[in-house]
Backbone of each chain as nested JSON, in Angstrom:
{
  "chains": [
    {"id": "A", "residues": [
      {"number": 1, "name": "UNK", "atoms": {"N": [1.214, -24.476, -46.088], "CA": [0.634, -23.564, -45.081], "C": [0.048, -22.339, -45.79]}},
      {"number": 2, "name": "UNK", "atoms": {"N": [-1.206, -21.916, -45.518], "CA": [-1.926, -20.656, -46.227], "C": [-1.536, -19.788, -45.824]}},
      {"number": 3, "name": "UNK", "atoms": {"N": [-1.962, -18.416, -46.698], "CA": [-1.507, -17.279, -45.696], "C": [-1.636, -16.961, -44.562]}},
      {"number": 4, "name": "UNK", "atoms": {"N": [-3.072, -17.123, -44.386], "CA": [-3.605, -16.577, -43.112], "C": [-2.671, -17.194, -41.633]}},
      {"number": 5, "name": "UNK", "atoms": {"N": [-2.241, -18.768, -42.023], "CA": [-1.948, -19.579, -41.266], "C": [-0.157, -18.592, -40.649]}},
      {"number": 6, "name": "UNK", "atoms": {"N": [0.109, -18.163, -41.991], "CA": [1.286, -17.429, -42.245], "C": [1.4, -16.019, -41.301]}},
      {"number": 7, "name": "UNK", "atoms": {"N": [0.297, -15.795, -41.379], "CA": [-0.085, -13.695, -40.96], "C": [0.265, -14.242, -39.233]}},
      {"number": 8, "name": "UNK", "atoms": {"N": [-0.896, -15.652, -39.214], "CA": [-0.741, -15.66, -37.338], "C": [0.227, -15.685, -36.896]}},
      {"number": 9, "name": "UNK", "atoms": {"N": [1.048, -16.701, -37.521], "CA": [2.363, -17.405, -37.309], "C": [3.21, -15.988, -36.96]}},
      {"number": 10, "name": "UNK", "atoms": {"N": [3.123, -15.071, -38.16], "CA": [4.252, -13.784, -37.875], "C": [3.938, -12.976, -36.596]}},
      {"number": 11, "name": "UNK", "atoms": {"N": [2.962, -12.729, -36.427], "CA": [2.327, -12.319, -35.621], "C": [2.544, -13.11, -33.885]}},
      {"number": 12, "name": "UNK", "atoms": {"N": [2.216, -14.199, -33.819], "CA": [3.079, -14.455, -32.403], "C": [4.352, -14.597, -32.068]}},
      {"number": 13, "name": "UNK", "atoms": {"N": [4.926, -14.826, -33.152], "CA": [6.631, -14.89, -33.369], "C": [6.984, -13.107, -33.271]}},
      {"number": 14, "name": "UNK", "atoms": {"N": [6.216, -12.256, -33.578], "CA": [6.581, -10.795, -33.49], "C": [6.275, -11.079, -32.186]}},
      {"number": 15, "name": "UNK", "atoms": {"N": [5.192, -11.013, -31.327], "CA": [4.927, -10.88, -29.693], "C": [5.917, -11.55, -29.171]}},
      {"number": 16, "name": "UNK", "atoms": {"N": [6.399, -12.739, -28.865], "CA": [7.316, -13.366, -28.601], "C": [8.768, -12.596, -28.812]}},
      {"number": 17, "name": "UNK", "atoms": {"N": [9.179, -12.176, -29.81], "CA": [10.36, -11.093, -30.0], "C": [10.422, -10.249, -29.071]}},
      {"number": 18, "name": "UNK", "atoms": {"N": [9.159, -9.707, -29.435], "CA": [9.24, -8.254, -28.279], "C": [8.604, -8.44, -26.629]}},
      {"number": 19, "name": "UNK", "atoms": {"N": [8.081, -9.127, -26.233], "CA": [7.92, -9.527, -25.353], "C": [9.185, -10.186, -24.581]}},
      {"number": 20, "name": "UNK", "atoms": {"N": [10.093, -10.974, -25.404], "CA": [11.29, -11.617, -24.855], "C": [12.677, -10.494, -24.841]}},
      {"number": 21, "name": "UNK", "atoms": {"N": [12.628, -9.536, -25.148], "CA": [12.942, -7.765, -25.513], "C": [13.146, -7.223, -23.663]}},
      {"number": 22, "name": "UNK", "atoms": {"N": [11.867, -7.241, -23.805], "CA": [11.26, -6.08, -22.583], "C": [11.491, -7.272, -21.631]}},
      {"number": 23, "name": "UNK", "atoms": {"N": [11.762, -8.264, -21.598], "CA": [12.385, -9.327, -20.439], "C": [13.99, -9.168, -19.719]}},
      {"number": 24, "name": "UNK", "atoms": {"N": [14.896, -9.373, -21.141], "CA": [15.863, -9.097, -21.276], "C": [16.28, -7.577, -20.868]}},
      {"number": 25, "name": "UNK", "atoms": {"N": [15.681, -6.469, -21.262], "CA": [16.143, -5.566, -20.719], "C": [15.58, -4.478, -19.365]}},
      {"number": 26, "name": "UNK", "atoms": {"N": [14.236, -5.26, -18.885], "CA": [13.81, -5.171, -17.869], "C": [15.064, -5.724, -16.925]}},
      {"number": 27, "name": "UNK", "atoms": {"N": [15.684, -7.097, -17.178], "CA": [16.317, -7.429, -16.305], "C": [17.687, -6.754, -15.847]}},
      {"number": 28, "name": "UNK", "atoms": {"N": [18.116, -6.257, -16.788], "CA": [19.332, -5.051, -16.401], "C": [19.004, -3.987, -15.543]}},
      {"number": 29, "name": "UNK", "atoms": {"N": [17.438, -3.787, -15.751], "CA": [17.033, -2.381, -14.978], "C": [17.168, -3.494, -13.318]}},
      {"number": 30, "name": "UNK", "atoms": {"N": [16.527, -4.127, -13.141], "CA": [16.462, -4.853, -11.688], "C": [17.469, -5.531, -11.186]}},
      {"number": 31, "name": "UNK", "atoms": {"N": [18.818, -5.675, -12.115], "CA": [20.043, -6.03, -11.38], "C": [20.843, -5.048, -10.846]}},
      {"number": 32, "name": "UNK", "atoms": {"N": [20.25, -3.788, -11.127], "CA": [20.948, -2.613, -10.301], "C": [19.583, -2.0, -8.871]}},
      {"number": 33, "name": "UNK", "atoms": {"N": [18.396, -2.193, -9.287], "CA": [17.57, -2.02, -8.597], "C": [16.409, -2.951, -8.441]}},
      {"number": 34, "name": "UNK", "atoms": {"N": [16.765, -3.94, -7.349], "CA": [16.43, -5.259, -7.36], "C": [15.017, -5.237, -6.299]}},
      {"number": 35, "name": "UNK", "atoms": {"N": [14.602, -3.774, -5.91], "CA": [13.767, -3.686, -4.868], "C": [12.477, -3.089, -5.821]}},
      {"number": 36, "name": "UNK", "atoms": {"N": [12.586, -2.63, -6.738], "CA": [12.091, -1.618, -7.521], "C": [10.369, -1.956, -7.713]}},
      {"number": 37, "name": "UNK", "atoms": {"N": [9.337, -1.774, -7.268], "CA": [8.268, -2.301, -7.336], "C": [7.203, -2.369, -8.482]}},
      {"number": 38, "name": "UNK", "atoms": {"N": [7.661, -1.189, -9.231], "CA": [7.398, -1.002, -10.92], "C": [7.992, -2.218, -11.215]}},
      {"number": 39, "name": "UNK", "atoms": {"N": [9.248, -2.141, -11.536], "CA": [9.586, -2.775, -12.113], "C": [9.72, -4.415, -12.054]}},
      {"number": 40, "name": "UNK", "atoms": {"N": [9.362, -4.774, -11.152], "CA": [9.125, -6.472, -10.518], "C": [7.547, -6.652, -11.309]}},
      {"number": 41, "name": "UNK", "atoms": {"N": [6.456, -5.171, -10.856], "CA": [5.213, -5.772, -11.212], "C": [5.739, -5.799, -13.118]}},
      {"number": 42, "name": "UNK", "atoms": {"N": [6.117, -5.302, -13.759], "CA": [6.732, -4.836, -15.514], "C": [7.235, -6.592, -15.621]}},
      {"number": 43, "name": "UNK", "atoms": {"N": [8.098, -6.637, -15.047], "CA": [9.041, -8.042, -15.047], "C": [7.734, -9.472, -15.265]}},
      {"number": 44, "name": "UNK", "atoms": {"N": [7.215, -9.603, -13.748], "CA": [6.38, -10.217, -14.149], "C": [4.687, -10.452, -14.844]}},
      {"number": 45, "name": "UNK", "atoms": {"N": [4.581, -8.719, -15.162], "CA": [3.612, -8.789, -16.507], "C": [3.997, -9.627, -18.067]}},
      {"number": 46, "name": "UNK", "atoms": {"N": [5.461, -9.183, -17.894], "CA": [6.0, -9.536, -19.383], "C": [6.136, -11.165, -19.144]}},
      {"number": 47, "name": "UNK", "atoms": {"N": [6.476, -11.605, -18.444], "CA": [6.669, -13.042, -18.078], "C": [5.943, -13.894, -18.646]}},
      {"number": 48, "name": "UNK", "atoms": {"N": [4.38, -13.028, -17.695], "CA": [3.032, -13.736, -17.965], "C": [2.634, -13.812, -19.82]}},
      {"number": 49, "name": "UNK", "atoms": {"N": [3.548, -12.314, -20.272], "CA": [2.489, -12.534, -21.811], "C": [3.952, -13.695, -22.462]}},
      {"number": 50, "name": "UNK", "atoms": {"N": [4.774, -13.267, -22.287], "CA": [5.791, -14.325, -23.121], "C": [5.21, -16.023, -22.779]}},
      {"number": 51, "name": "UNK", "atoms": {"N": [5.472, -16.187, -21.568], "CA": [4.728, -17.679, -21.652], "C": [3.449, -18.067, -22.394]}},
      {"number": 52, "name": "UNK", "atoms": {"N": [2.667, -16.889, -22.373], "CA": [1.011, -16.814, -23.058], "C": [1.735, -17.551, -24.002]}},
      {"number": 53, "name": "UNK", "atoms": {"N": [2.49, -16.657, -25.336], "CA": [2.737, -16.236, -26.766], "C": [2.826, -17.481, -27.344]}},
      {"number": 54, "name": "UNK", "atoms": {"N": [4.356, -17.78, -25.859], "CA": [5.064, -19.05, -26.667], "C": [4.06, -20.124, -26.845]}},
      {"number": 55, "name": "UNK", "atoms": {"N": [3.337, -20.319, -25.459], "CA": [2.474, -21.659, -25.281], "C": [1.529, -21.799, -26.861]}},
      {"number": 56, "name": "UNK", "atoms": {"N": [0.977, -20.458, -26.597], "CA": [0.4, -20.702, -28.417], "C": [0.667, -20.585, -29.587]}},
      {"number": 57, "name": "UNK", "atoms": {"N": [1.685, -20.45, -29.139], "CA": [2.836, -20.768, -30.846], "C": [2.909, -22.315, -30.699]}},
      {"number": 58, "name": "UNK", "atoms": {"N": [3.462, -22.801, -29.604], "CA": [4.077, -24.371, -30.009], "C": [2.561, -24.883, -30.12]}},
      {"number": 59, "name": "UNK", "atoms": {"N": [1.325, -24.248, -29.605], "CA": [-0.086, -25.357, -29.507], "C": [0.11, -25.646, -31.209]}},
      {"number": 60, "name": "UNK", "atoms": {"N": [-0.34, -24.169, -31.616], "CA": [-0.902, -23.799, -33.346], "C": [0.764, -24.743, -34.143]}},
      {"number": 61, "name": "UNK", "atoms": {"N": [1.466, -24.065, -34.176], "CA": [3.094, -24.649, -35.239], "C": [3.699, -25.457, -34.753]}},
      {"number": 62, "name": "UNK", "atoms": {"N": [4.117, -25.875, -34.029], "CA": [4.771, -26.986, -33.602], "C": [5.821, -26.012, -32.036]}},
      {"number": 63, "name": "UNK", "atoms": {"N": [6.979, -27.143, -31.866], "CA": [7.542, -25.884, -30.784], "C": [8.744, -25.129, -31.246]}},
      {"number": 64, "name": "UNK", "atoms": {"N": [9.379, -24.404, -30.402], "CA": [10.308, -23.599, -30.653], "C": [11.58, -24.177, -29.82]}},
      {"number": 65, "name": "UNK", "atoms": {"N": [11.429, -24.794, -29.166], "CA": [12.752, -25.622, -28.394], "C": [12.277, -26.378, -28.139]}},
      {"number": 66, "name": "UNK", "atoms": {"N": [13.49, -27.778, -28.056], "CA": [13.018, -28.787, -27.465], "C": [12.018, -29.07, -26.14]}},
      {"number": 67, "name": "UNK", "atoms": {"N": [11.968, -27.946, -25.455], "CA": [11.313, -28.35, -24.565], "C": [9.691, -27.731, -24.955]}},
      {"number": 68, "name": "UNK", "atoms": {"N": [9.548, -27.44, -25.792], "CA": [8.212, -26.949, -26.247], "C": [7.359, -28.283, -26.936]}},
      {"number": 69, "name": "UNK", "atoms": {"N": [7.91, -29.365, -27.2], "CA": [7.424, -30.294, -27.855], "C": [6.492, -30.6, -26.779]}},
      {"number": 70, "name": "UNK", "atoms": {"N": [5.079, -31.088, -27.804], "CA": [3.617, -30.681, -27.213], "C": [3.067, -32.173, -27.388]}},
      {"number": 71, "name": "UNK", "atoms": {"N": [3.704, -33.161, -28.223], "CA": [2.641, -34.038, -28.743], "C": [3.4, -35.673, -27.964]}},
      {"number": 72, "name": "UNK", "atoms": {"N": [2.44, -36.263, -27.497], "CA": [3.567, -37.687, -26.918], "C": [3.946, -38.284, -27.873]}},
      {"number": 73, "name": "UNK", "atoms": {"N": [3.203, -38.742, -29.258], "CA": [3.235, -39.598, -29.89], "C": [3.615, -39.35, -30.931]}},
      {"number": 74, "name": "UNK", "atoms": {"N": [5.071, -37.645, -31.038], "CA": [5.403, -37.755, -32.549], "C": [6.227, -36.687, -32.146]}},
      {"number": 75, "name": "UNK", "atoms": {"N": [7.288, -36.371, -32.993], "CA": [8.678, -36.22, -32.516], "C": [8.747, -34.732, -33.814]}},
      {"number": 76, "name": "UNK", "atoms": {"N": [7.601, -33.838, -33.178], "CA": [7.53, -33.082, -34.481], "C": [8.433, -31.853, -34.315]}},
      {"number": 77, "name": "UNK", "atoms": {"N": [9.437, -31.572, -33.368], "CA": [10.861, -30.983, -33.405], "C": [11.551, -30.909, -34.556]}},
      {"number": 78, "name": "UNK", "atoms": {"N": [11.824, -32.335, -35.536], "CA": [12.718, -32.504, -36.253], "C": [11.992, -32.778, -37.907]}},
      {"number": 79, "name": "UNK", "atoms": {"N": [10.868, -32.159, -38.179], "CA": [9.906, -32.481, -39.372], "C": [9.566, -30.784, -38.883]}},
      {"number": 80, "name": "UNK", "atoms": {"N": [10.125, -29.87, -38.121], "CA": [9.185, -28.468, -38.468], "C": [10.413, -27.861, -39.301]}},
      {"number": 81, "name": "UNK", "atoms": {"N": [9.702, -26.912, -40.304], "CA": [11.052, -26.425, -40.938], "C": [11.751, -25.507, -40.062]}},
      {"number": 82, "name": "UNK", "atoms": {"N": [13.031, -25.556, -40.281], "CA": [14.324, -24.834, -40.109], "C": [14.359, -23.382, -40.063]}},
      {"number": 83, "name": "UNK", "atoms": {"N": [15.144, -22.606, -39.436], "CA": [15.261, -21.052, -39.335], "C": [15.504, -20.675, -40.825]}},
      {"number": 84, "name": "UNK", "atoms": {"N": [16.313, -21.704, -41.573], "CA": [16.794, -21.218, -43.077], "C": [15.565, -21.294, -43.487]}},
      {"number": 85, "name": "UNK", "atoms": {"N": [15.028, -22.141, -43.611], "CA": [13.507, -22.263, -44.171], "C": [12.342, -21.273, -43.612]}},
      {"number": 86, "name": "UNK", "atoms": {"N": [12.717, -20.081, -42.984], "CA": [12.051, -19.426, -42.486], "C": [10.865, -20.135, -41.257]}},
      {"number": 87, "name": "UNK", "atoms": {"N": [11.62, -20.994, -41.0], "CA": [11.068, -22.078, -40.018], "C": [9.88, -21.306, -38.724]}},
      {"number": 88, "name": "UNK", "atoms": {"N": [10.501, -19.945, -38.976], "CA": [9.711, -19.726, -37.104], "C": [8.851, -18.527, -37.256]}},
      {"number": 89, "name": "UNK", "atoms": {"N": [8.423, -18.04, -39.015], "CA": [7.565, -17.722, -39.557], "C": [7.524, -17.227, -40.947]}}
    ]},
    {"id": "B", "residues": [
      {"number": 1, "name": "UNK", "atoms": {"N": [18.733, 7.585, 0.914], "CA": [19.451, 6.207, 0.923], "C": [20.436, 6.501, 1.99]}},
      {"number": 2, "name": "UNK", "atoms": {"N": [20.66, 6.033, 2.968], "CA": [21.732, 5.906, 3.851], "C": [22.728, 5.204, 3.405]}},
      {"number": 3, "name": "UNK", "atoms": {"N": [23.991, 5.702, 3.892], "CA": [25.326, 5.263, 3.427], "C": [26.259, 5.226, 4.364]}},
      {"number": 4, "name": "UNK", "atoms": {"N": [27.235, 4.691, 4.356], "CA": [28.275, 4.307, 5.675], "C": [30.022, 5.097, 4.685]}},
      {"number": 5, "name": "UNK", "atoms": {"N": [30.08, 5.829, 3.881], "CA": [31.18, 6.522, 3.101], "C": [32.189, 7.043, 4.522]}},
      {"number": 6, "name": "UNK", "atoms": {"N": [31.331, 7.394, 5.524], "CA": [32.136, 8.186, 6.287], "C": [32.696, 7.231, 7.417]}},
      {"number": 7, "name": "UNK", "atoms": {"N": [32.286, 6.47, 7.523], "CA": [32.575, 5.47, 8.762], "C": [33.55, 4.475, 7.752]}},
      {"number": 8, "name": "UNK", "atoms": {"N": [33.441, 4.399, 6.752], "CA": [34.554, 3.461, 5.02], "C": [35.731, 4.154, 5.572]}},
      {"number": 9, "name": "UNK", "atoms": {"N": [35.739, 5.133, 5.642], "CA": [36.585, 6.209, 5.364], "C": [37.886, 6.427, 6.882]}},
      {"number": 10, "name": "UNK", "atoms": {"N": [36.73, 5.778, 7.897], "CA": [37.483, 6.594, 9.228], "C": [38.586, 6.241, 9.635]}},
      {"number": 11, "name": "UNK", "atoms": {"N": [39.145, 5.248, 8.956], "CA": [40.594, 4.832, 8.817], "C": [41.353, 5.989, 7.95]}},
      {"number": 12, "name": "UNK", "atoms": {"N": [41.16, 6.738, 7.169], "CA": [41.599, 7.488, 5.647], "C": [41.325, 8.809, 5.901]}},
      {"number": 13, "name": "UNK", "atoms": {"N": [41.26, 9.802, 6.882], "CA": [40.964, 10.968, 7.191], "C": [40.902, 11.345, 5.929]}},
      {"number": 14, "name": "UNK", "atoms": {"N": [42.13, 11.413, 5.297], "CA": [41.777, 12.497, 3.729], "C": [41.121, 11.975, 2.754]}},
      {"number": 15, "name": "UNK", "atoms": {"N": [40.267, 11.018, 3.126], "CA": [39.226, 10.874, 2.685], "C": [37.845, 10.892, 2.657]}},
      {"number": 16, "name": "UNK", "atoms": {"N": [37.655, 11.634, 4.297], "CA": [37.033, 12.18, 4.655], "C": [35.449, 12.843, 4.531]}},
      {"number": 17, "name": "UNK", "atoms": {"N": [36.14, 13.822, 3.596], "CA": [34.793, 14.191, 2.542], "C": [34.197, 13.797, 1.427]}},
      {"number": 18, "name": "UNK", "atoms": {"N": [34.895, 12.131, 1.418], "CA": [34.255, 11.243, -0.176], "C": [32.441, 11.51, 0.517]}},
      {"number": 19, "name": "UNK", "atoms": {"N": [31.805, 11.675, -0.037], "CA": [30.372, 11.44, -0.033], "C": [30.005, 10.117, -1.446]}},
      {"number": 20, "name": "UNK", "atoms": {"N": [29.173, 9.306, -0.403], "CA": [28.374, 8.76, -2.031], "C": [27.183, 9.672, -2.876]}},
      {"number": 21, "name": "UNK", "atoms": {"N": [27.502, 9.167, -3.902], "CA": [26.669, 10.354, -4.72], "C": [25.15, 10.447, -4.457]}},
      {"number": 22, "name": "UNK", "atoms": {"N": [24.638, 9.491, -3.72], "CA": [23.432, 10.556, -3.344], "C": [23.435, 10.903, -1.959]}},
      {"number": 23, "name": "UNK", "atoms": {"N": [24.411, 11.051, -1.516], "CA": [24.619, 12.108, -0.235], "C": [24.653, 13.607, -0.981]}},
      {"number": 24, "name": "UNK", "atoms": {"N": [24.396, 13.965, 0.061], "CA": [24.124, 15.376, -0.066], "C": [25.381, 16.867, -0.911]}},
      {"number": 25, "name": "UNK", "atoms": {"N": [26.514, 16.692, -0.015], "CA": [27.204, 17.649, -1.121], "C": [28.166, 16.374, -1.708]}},
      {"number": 26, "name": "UNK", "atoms": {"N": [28.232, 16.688, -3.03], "CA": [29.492, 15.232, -3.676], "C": [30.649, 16.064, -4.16]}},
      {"number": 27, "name": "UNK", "atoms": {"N": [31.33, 15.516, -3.737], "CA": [32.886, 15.908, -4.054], "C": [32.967, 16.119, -5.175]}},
      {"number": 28, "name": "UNK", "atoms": {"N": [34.307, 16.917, -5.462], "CA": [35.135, 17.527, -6.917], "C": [35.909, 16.146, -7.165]}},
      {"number": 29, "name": "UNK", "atoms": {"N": [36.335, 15.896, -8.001], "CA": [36.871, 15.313, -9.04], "C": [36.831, 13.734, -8.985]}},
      {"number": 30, "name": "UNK", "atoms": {"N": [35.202, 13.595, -8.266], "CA": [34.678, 12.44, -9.277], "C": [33.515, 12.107, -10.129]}},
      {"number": 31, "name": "UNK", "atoms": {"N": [33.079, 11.214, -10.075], "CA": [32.287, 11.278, -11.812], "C": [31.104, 10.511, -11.209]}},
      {"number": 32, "name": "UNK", "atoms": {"N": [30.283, 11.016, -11.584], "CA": [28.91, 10.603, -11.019], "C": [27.593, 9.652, -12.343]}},
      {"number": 33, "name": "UNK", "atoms": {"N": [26.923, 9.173, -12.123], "CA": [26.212, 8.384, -13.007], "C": [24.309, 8.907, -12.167]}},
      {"number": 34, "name": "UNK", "atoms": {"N": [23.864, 9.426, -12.878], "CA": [22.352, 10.001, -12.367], "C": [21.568, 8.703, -11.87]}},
      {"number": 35, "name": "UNK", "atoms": {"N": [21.148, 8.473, -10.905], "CA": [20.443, 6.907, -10.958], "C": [19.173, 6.97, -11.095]}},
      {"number": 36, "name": "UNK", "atoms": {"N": [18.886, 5.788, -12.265], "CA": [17.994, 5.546, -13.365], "C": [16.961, 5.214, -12.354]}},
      {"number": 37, "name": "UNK", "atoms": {"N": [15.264, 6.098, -13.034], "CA": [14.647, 5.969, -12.671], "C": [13.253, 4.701, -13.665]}},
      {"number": 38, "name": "UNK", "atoms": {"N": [12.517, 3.948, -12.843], "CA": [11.218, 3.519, -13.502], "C": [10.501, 4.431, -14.311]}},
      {"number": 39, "name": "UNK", "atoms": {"N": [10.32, 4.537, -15.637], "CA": [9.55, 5.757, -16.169], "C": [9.953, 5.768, -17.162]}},
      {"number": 40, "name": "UNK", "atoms": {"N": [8.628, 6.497, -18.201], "CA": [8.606, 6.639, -19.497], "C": [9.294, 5.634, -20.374]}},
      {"number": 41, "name": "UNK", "atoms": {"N": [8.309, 4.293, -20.293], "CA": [8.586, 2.978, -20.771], "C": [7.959, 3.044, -22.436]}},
      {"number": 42, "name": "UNK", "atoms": {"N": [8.658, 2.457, -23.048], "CA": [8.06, 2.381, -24.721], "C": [7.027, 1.544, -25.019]}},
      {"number": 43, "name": "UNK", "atoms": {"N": [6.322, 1.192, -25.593], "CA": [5.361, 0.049, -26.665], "C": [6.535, -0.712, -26.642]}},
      {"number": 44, "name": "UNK", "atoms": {"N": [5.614, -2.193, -26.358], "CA": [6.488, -3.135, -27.046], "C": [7.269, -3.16, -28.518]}},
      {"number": 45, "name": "UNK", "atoms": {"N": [6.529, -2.532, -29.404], "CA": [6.728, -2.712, -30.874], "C": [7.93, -1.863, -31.065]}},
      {"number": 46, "name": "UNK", "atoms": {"N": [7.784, -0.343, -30.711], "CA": [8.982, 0.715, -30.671], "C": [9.844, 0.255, -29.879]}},
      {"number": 47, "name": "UNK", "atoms": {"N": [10.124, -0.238, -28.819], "CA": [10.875, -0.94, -27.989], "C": [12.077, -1.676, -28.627]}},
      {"number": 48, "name": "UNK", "atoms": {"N": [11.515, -3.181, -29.151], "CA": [12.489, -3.674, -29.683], "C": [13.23, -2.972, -31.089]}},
      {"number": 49, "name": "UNK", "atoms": {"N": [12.463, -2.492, -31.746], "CA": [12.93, -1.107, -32.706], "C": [14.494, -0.453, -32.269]}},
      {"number": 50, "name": "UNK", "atoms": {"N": [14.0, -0.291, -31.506], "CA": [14.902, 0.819, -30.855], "C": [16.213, 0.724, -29.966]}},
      {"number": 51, "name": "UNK", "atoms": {"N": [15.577, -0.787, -29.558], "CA": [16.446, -1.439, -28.573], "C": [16.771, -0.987, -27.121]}},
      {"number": 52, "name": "UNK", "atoms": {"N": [15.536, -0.467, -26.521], "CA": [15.656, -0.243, -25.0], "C": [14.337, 0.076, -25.087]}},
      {"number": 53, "name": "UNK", "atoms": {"N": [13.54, -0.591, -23.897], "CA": [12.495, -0.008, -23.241], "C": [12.122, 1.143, -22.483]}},
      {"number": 54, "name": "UNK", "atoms": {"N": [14.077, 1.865, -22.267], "CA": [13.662, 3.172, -21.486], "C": [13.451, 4.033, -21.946]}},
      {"number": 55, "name": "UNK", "atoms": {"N": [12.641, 5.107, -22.332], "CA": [12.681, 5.926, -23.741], "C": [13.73, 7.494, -23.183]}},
      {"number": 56, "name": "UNK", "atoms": {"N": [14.192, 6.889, -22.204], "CA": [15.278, 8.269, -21.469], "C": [16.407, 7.322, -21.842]}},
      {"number": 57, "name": "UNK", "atoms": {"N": [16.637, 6.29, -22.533], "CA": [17.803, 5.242, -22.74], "C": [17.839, 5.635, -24.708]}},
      {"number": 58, "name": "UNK", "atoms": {"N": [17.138, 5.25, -24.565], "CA": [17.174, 5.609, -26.329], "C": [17.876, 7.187, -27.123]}},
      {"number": 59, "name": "UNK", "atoms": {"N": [19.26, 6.388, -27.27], "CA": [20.244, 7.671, -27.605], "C": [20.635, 7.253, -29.019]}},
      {"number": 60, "name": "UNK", "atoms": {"N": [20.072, 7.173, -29.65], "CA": [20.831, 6.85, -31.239], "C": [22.044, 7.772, -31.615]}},
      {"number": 61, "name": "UNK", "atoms": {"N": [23.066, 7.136, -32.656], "CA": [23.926, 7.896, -32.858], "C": [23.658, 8.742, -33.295]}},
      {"number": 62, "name": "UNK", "atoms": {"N": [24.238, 10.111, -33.26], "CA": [23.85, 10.992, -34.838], "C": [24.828, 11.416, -35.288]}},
      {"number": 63, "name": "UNK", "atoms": {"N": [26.08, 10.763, -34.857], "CA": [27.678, 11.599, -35.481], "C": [27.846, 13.162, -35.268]}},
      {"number": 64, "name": "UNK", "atoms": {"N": [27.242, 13.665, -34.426], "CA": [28.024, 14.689, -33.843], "C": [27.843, 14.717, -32.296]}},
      {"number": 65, "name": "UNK", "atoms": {"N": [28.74, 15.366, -31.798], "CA": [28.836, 15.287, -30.339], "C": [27.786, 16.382, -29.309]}},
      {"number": 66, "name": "UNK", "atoms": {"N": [27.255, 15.545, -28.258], "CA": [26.774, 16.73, -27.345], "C": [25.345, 16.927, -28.544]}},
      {"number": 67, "name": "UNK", "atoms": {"N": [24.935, 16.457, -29.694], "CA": [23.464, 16.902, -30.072], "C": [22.415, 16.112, -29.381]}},
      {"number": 68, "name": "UNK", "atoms": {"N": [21.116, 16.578, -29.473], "CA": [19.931, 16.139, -29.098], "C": [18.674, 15.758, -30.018]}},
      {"number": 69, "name": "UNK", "atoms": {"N": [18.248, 14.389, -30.413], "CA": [17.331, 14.431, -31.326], "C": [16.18, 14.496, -30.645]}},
      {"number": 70, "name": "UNK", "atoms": {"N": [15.144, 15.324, -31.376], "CA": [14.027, 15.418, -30.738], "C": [13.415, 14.573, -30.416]}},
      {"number": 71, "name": "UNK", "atoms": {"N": [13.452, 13.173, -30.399], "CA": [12.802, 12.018, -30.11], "C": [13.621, 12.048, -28.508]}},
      {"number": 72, "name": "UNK", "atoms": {"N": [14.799, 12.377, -28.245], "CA": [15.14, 12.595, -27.152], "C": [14.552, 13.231, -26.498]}},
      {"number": 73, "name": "UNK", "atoms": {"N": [13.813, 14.012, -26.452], "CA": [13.747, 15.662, -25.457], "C": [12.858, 14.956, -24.539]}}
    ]}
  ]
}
């Protein structure tokens, strides 16, 4: 894999981090204030970009969970490298 | 916010004057929590940094008590 291939890779795996961030702790804010209209439209802005991120991470690298596997005809879950292998960028 | 503290209560006379805390006068000797408002949200990037999106949440330690870092104010 080249660099460049490398720079993207870090790069949606950073959006994805922080995007899955502001999910997680959006959701503490709306389990005490579950009416909150900021914060529902915040909730599902972030939603929208995390699904973006992930979808084009698993298109470009392969997926990130089993359920991200993209391809019918090849089982490329278990041929992407590993977290030790710096697998997820 | 309307509250039912006093009608909780109308069994408990001496309890009487519990108010919930955003009623209007709140009683002595209990402990109140300010309720958190929507506002002054971080960048994604400083965010996970920091570990809260609320930037009125973001209290880092600083090992002494009762200080204020200016990233607070």
């Amino acid at each position: 894999m080249n660099a460049a291939c490398n720079v993207e890779k870090q790069r949606l795996m950073n959006a994805i981090y922080q995007c899955g961030f502001a999910i997680s702790d959006i959701t503490l804010f709306l389990d005490t204030h579950p009416k909150d209209p900021d914060a529902l439209d915040y909730f599902q802005h972030m939603k929208h970009k995390y699904n973006h991120f992930v979808a084009e991470y698993e298109t470009k690298f392969g997926p990130l969970t089993q359920t991200g596997e993209q391809r019918q005809n090849y089982w490329q879950w278990a041929v992407s490298p590993w977290p030790w292998e710096r697998g997820y960028y | 916010m309307s509250c039912n503290c006093n009608s909780m209560n109308s069994d408990r006379p001496y309890m009487t004057d519990f108010k919930h805390p955003d009623c209007e006068n709140q009683t002595i000797a209990m402990a109140y929590v300010p309720w958190q408002q929507f506002r002054n949200l971080y960048d994604l990037d400083r965010a996970l940094q920091v570990g809260t999106i609320f930037a009125e949440l973001d209290k880092p330690f600083t090992g002494k008590g009762g200080m204020c870092r200016e990233r607070c104010l």
